[in-house]
Backbone as ProteinMPNN parsed JSONL, in Angstrom:
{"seq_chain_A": "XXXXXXXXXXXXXXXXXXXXXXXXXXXXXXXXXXXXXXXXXXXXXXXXXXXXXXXXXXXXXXXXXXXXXXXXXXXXXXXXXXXXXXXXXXXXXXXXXXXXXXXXXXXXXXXXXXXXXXXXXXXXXXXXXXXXXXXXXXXXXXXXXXXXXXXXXXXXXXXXXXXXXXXXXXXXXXXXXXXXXXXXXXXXXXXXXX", "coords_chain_A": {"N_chain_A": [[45.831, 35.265, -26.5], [45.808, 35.635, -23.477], [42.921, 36.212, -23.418], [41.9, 33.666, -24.287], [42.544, 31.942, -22.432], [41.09, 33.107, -20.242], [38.553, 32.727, -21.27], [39.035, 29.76, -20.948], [39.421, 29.158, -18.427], [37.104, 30.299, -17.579], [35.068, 28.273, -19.097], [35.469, 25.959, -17.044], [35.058, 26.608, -14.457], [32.429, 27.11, -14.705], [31.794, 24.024, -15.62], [32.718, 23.131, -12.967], [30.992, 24.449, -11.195], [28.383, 23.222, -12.375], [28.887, 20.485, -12.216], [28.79, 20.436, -8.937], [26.472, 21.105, -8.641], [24.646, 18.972, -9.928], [25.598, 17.04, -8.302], [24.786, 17.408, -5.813], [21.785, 17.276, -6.224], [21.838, 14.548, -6.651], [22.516, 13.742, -4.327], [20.532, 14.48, -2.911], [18.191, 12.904, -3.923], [19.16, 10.587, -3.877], [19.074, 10.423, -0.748], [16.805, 11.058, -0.376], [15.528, 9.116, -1.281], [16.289, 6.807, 0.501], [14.28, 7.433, 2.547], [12.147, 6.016, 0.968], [10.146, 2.84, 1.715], [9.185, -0.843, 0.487], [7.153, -2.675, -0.673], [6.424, -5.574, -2.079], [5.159, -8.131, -2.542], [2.771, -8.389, -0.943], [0.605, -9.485, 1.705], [-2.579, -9.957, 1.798], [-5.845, -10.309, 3.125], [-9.287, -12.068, 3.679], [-12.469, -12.667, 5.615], [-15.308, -14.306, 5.834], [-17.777, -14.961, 8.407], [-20.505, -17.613, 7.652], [-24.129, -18.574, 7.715], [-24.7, -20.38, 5.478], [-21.952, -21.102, 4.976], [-18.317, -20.243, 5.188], [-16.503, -17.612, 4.057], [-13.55, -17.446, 2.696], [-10.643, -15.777, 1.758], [-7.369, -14.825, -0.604], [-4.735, -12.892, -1.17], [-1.136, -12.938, -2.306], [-0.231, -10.709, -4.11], [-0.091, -8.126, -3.605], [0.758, -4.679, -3.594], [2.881, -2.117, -1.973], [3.952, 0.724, -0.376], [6.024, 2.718, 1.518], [6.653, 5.543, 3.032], [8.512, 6.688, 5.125], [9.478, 9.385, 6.02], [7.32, 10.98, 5.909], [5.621, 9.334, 6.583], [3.458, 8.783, 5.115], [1.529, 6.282, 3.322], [0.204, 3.487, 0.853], [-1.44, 1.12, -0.287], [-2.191, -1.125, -2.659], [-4.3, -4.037, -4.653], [-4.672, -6.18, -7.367], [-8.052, -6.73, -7.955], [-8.368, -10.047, -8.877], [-6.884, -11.179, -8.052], [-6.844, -12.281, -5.991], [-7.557, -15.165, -4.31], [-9.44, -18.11, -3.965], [-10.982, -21.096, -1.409], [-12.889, -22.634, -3.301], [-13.608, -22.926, -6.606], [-15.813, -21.691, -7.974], [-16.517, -19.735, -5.721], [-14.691, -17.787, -6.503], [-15.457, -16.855, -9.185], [-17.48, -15.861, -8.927], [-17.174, -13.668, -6.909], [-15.744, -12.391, -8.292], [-16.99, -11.266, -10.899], [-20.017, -11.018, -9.956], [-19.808, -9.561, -7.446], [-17.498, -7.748, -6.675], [-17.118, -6.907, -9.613], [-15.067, -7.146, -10.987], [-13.872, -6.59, -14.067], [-14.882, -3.889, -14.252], [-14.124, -2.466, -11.728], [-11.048, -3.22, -11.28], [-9.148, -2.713, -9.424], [-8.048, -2.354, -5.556], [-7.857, 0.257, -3.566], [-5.869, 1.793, -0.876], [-5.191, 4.629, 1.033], [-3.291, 6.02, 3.375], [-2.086, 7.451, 6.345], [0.367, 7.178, 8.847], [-0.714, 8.186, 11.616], [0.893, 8.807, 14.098], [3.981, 10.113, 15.678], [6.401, 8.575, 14.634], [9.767, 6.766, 14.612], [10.948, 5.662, 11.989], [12.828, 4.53, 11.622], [14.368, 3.946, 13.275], [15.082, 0.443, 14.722], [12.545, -1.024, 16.375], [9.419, -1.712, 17.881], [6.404, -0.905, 16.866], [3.126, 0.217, 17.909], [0.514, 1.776, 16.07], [-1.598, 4.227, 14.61], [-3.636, 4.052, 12.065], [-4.377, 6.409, 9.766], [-6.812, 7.349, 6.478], [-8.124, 6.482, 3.232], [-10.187, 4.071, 1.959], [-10.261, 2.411, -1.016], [-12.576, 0.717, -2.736], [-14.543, -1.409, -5.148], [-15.024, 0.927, -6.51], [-16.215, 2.817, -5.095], [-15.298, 5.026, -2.197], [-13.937, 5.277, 0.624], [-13.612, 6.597, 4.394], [-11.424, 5.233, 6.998], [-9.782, 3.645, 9.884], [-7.193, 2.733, 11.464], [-5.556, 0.542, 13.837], [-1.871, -0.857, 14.02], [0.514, -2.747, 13.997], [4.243, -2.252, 13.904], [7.558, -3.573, 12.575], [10.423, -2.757, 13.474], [13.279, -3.769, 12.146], [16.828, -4.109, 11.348], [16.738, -2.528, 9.017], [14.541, -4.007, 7.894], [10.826, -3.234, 7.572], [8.202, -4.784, 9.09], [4.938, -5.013, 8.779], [1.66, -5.224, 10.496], [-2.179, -5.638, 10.236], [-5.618, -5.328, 10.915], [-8.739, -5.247, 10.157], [-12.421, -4.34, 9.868], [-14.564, -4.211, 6.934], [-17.75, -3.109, 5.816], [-19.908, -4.477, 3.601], [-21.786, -3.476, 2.149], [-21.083, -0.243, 2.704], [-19.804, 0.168, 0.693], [-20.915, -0.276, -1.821], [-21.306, -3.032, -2.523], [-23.279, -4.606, -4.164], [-25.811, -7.575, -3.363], [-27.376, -10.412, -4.194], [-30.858, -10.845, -3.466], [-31.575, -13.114, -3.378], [-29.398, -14.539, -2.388], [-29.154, -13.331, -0.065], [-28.822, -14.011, 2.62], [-26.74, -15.579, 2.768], [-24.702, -14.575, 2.806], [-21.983, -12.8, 4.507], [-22.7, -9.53, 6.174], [-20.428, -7.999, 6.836], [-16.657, -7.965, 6.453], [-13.671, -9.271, 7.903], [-10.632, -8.272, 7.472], [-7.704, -8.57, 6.989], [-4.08, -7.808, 6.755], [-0.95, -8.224, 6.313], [2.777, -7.117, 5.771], [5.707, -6.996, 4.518], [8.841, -4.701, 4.265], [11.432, -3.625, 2.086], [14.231, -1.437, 1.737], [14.465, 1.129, -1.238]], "CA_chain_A": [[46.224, 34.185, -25.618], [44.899, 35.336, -22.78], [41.342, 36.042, -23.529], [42.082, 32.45, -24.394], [43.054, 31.168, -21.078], [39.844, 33.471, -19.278], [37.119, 31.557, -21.454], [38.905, 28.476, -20.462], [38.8, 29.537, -16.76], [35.334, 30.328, -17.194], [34.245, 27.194, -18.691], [35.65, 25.207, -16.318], [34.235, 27.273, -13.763], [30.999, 26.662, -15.527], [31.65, 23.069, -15.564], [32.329, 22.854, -12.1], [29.629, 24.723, -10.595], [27.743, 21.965, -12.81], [29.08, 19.03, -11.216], [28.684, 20.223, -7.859], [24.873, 20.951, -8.747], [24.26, 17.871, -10.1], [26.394, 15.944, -6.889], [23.519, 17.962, -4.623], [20.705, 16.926, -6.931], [21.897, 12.974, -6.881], [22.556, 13.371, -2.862], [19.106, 14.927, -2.681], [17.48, 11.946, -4.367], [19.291, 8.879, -3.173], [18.544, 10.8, 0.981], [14.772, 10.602, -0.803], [15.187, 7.265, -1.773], [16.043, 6.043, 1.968], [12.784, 7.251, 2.94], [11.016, 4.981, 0.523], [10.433, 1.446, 1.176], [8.41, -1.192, -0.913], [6.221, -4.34, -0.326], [5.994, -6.439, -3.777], [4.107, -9.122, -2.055], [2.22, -8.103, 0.681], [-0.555, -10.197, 1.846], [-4.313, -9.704, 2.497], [-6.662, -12.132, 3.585], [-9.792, -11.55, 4.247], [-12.59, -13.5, 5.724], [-16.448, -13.783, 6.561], [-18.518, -16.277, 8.335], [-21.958, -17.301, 6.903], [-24.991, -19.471, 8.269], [-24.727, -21.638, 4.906], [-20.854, -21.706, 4.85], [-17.78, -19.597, 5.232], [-15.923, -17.26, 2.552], [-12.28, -16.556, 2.693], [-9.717, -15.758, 0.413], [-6.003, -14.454, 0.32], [-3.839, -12.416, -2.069], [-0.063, -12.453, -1.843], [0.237, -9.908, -4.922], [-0.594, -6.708, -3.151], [1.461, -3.778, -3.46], [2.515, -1.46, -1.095], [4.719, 2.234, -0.098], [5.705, 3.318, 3.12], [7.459, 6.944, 2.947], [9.315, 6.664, 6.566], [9.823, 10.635, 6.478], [6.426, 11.246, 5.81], [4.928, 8.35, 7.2], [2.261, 7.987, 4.333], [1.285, 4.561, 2.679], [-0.579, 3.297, -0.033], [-1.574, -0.318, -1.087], [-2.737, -1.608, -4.37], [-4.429, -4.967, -5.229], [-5.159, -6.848, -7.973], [-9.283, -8.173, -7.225], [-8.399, -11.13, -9.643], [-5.621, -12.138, -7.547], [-7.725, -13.174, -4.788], [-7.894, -16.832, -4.184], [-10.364, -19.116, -2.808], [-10.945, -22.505, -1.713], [-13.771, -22.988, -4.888], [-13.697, -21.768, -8.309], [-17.261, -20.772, -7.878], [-16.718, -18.337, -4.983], [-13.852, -16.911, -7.008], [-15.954, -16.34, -10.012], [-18.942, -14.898, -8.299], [-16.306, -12.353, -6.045], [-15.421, -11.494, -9.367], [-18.426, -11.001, -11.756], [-20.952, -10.191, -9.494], [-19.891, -8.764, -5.883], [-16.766, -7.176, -7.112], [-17.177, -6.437, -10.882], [-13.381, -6.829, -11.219], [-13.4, -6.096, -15.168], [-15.005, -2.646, -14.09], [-13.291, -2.13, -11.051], [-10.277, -4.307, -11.515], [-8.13, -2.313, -7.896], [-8.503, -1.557, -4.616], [-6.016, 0.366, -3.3], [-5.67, 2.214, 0.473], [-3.745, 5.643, 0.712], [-3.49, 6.458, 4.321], [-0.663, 7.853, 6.625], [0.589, 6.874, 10.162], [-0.57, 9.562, 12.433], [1.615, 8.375, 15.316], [5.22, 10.847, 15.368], [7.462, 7.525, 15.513], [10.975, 7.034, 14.126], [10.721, 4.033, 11.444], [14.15, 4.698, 11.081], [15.038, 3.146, 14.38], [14.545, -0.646, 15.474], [12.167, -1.214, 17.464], [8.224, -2.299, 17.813], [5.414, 0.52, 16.812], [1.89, 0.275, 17.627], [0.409, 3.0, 15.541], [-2.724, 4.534, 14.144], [-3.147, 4.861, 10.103], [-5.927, 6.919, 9.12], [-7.135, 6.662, 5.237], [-9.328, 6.274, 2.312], [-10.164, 2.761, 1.243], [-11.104, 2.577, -2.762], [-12.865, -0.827, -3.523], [-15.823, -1.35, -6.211], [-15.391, 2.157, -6.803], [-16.592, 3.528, -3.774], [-13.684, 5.614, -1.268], [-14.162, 5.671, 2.422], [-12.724, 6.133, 5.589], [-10.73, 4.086, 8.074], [-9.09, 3.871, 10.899], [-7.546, 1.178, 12.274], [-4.357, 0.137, 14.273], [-1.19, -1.304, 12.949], [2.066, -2.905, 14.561], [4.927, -2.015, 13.094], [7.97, -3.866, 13.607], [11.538, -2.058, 12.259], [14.383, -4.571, 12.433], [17.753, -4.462, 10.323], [16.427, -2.556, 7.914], [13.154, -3.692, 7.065], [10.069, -2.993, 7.886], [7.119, -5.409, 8.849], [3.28, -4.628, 9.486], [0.795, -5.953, 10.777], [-3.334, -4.664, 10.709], [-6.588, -6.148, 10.686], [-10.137, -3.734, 10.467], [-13.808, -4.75, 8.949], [-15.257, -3.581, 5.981], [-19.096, -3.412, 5.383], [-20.065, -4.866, 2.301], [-22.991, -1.992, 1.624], [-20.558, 0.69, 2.719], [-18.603, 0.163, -0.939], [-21.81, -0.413, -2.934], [-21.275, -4.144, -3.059], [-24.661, -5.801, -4.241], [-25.791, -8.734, -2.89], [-28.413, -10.853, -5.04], [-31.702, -11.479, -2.692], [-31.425, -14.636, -2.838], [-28.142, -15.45, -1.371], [-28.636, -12.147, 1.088], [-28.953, -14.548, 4.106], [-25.587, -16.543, 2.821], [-23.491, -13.796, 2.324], [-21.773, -12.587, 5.603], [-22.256, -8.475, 5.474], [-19.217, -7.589, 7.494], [-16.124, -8.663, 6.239], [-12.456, -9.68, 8.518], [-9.301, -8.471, 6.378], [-5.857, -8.957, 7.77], [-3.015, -7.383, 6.313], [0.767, -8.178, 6.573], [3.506, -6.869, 4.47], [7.479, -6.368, 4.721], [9.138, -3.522, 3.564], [12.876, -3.597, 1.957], [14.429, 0.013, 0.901], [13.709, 1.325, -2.809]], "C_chain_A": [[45.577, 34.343, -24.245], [43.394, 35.677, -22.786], [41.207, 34.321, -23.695], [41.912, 31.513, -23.368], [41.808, 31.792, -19.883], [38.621, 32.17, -19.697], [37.541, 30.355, -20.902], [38.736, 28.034, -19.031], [37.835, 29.293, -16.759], [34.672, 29.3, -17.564], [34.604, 25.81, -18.0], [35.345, 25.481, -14.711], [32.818, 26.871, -13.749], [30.742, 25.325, -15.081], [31.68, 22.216, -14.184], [31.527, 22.785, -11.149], [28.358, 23.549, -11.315], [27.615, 21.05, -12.188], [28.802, 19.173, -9.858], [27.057, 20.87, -7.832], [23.909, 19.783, -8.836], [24.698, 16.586, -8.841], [25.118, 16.294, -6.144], [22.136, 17.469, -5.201], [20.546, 15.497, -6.577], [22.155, 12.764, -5.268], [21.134, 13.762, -2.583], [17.709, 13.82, -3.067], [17.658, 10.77, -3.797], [19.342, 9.56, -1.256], [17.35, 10.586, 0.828], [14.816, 9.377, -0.961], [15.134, 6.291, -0.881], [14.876, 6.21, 2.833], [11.847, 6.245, 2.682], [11.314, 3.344, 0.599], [8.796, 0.665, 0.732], [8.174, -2.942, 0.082], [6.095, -5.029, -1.762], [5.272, -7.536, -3.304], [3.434, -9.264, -0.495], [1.058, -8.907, 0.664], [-1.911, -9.738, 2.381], [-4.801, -10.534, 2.143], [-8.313, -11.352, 3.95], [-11.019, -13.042, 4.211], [-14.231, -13.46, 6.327], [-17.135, -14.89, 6.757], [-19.713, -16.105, 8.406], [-22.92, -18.311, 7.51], [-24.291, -20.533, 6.708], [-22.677, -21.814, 4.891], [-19.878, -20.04, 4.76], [-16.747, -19.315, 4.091], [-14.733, -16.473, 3.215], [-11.719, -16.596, 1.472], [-8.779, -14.718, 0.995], [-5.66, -13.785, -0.904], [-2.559, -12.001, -1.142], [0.448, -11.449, -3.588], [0.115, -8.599, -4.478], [0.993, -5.497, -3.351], [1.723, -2.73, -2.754], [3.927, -0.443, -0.605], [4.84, 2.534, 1.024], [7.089, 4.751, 2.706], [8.148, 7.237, 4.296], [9.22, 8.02, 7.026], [8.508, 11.971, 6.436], [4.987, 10.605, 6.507], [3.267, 8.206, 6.359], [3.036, 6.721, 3.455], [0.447, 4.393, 1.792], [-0.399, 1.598, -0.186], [-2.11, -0.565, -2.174], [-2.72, -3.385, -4.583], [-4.937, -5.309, -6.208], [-6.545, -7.462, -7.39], [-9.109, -9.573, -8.039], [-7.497, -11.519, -8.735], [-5.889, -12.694, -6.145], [-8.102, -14.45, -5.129], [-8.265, -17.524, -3.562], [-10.298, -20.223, -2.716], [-11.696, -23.095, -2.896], [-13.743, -21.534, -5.479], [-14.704, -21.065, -8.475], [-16.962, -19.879, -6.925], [-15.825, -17.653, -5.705], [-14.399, -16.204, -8.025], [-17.257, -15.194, -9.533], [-18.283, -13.745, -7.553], [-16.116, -11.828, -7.194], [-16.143, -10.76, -10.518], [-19.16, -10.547, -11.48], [-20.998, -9.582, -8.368], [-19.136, -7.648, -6.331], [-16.381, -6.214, -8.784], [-15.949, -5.873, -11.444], [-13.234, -6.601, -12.681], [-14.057, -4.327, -14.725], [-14.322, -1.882, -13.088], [-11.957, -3.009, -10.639], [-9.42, -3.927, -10.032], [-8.628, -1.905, -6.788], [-7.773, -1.453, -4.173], [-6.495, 1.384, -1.561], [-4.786, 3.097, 0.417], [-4.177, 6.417, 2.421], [-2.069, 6.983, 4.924], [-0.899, 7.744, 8.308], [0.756, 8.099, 10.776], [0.043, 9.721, 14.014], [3.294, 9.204, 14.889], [6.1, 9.438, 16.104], [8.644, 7.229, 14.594], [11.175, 5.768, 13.729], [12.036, 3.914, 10.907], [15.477, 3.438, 11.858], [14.199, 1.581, 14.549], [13.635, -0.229, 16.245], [10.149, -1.635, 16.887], [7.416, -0.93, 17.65], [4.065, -0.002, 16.874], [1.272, 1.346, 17.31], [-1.166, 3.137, 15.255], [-2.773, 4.972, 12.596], [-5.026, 5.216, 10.361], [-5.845, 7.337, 7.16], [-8.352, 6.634, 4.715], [-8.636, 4.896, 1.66], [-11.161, 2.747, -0.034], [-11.632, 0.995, -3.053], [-14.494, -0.623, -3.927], [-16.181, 0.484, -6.522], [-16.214, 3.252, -6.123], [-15.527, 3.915, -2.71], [-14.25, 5.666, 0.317], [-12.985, 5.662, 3.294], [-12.656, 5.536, 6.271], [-9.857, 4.783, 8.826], [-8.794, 2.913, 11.576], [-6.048, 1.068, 13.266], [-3.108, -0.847, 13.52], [-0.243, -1.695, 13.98], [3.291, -3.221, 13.292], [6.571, -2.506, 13.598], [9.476, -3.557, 12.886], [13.051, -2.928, 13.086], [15.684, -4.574, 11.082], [17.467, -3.862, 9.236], [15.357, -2.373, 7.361], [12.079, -3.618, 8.201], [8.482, -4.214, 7.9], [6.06, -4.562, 9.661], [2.683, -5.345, 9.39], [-0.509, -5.073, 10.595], [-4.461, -5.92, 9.936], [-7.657, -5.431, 10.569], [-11.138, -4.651, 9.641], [-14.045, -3.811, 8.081], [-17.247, -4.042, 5.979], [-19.345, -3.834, 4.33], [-21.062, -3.382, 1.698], [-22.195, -0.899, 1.796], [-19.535, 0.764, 1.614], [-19.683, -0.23, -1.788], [-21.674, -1.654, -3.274], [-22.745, -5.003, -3.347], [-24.445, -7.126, -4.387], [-27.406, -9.219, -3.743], [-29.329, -11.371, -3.731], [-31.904, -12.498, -2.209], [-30.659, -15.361, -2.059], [-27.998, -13.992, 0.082], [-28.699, -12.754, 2.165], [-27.388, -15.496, 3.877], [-24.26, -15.375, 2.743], [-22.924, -12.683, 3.738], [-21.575, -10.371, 5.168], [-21.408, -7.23, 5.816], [-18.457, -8.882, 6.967], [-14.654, -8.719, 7.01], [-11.465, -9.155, 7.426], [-8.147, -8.123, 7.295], [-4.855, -8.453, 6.166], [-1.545, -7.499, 6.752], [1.511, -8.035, 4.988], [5.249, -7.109, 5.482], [8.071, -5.842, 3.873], [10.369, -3.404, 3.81], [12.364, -1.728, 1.683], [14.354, 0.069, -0.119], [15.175, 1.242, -3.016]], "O_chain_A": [[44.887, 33.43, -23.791], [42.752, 35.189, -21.856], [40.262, 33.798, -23.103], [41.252, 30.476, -23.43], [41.574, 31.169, -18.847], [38.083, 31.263, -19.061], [36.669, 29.702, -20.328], [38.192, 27.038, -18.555], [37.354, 28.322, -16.175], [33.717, 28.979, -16.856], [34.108, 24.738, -18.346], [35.415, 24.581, -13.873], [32.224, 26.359, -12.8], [29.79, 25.116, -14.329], [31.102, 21.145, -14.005], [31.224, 21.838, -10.422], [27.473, 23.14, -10.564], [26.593, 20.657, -11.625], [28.521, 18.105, -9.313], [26.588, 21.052, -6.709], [22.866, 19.568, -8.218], [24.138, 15.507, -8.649], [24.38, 15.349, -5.866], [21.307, 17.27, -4.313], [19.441, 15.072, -6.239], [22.009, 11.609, -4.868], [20.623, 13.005, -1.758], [16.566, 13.914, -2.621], [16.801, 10.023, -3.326], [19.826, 8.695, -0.525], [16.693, 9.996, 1.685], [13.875, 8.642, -0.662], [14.457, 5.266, -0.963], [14.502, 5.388, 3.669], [11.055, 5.696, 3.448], [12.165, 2.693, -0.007], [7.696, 1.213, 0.655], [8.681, -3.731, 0.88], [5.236, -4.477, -2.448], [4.496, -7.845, -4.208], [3.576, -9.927, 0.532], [0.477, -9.037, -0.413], [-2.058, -9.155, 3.455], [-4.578, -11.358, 1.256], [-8.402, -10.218, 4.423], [-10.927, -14.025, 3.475], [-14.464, -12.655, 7.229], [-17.297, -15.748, 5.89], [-20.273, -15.12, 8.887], [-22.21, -19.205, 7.971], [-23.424, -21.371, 6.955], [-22.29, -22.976, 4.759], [-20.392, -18.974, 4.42], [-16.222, -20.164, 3.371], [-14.728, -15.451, 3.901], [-12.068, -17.18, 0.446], [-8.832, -14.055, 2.031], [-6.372, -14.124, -1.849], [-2.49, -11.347, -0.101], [1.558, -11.69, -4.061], [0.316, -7.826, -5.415], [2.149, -5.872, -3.153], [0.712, -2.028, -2.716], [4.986, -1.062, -0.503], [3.83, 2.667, 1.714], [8.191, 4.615, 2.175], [8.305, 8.452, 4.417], [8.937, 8.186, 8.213], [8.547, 13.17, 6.712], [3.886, 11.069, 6.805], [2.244, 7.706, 6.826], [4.167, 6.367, 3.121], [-0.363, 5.319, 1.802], [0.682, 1.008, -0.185], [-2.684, 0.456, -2.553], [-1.681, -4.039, -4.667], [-6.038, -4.762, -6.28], [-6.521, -8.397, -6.589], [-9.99, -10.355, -7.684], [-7.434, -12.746, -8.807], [-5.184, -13.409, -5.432], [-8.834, -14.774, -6.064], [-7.687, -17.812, -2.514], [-9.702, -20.826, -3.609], [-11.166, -24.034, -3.49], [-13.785, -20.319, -5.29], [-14.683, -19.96, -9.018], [-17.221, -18.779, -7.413], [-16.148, -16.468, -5.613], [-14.094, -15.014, -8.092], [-17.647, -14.074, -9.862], [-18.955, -12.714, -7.588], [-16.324, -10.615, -7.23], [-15.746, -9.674, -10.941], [-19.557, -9.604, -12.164], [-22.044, -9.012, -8.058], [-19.73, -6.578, -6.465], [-15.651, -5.24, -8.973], [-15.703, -4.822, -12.037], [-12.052, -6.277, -12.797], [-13.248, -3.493, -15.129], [-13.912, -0.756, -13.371], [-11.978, -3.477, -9.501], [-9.0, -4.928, -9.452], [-9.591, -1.138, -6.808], [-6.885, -2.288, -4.003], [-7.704, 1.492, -1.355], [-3.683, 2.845, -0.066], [-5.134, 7.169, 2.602], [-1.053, 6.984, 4.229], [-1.913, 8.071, 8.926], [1.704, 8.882, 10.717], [-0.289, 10.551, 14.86], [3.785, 8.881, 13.808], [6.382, 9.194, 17.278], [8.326, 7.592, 13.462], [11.469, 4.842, 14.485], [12.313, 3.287, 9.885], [16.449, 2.743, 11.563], [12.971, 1.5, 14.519], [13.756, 0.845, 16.834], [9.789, -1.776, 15.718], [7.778, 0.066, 18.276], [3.727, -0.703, 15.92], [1.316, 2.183, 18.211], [-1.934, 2.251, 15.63], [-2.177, 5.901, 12.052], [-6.086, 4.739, 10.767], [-4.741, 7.585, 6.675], [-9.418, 6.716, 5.326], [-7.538, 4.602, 1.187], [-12.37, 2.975, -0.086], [-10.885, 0.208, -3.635], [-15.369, 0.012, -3.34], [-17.262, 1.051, -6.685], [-16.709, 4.281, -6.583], [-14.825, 2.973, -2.34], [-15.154, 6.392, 0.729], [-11.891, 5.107, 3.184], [-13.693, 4.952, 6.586], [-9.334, 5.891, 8.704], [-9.583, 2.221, 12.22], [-5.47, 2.141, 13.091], [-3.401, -1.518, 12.53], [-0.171, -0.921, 14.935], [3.315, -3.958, 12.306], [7.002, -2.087, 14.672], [9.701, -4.081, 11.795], [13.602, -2.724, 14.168], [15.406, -5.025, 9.971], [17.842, -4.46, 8.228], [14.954, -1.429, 6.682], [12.281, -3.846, 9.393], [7.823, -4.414, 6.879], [6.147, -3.822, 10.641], [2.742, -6.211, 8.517], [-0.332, -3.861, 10.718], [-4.36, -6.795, 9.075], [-7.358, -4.446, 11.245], [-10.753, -5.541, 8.883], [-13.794, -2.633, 8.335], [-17.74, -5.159, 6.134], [-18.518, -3.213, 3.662], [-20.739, -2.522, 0.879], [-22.474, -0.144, 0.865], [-18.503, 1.425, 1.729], [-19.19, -0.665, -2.829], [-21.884, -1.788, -4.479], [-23.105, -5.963, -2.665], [-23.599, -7.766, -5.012], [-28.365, -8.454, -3.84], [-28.81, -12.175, -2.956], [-32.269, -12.864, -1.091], [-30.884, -16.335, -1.339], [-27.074, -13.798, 0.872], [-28.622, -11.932, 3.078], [-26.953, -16.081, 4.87], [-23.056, -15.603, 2.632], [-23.633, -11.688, 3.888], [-20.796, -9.878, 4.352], [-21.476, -6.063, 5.43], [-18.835, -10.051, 6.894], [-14.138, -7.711, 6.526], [-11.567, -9.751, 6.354], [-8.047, -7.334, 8.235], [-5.006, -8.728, 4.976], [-1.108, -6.732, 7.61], [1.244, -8.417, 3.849], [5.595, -7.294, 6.649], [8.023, -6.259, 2.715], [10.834, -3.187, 4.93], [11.327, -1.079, 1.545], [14.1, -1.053, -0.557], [15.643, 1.314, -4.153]]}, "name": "protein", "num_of_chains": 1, "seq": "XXXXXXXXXXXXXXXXXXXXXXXXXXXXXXXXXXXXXXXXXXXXXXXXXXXXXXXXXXXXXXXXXXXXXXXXXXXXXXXXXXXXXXXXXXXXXXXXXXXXXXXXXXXXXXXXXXXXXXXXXXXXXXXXXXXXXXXXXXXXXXXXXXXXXXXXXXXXXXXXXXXXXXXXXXXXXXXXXXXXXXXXXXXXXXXXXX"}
């Protein structure tokens, strides 16, 4: 009887030291989880003007991470989900500048090197530094960002040029005088918690 009544001590002993492992495990995750917040439709735009005519286009499918306690970021677009005013510039961004069945993403993994507290309200003008992946070429950036932390969420703002030749984008000879070879991209997102 009582050897009886020890094991049952002990596995309830057992079972508690359990539960209060697993309580620290599930407080340890959802304190991680307020770090992370999330963009599901972040926008980029981007935009270049040309002697024969000007080429923009927009995507609101972008994806995008902000780690608050880490202060890295990452974006991720779809190149198909770029949309123009003609079907022809969309096809040609896609077939032959971009070669979106070979490189179908371009994604941005940088981190805000400004020590600022995205925890608190308030306005941030910051600095992200980064590697930008598009046509399968990675480079660096550096650009500025306003960051604006209200209630909660999180909006950004940022704008920077890309080179077209500095990502290996070929340009067909013929249209190399129509094709602008700096390009404008604007970025805004807003960022709920995960």
């Amino acid at each position: 009887m009582t050897r009886a009544c020890h094991n049952k001590s002990r596995k309830t002993k057992t079972m508690k030291r359990s539960l209060v492992i697993l309580f620290c495990a599930l407080a340890s995750l959802s304190a991680q989880a307020q770090n992370i917040f999330i963009s599901k439709s972040a926008s980029i735009s981007f935009f270049a003007s040309t002697p024969a005519e000007d080429v923009e286009a927009k995507s609101d499918k972008a994806n995008s991470v902000i780690d608050t306690k880490t202060r890295n970021l990452i974006f991720k677009v779809s190149n198909t989900s770029f949309e123009f005013p003609k079907k022809l510039m969309q096809e040609h961004f896609n077939e032959n500048y971009m070669e979106s069945d070979k490189y179908p993403v371009s994604t941005f993994k940088g981190k805000i090197t400004d020590a600022v507290d995205l925890t608190k309200d308030g306005t941030y003008n910051v600095t992200i530094d980064g590697s930008l992946d598009i046509h399968g070429v990675v480079k660096n950036y550096q650009t500025k960002a306003t960051l604006v932390v209200s209630k909660g969420t999180i909006n950004a703002k940022t704008e920077f040029k890309v080179k077209v030749a500095d990502h290996q984008i070929k340009i067909p000879t013929i249209v190399f005088a129509k094709i602008a070879q700096v390009v404008d991209v604007h970025i805004s997102a807003v960022y709920q918690p995960k």
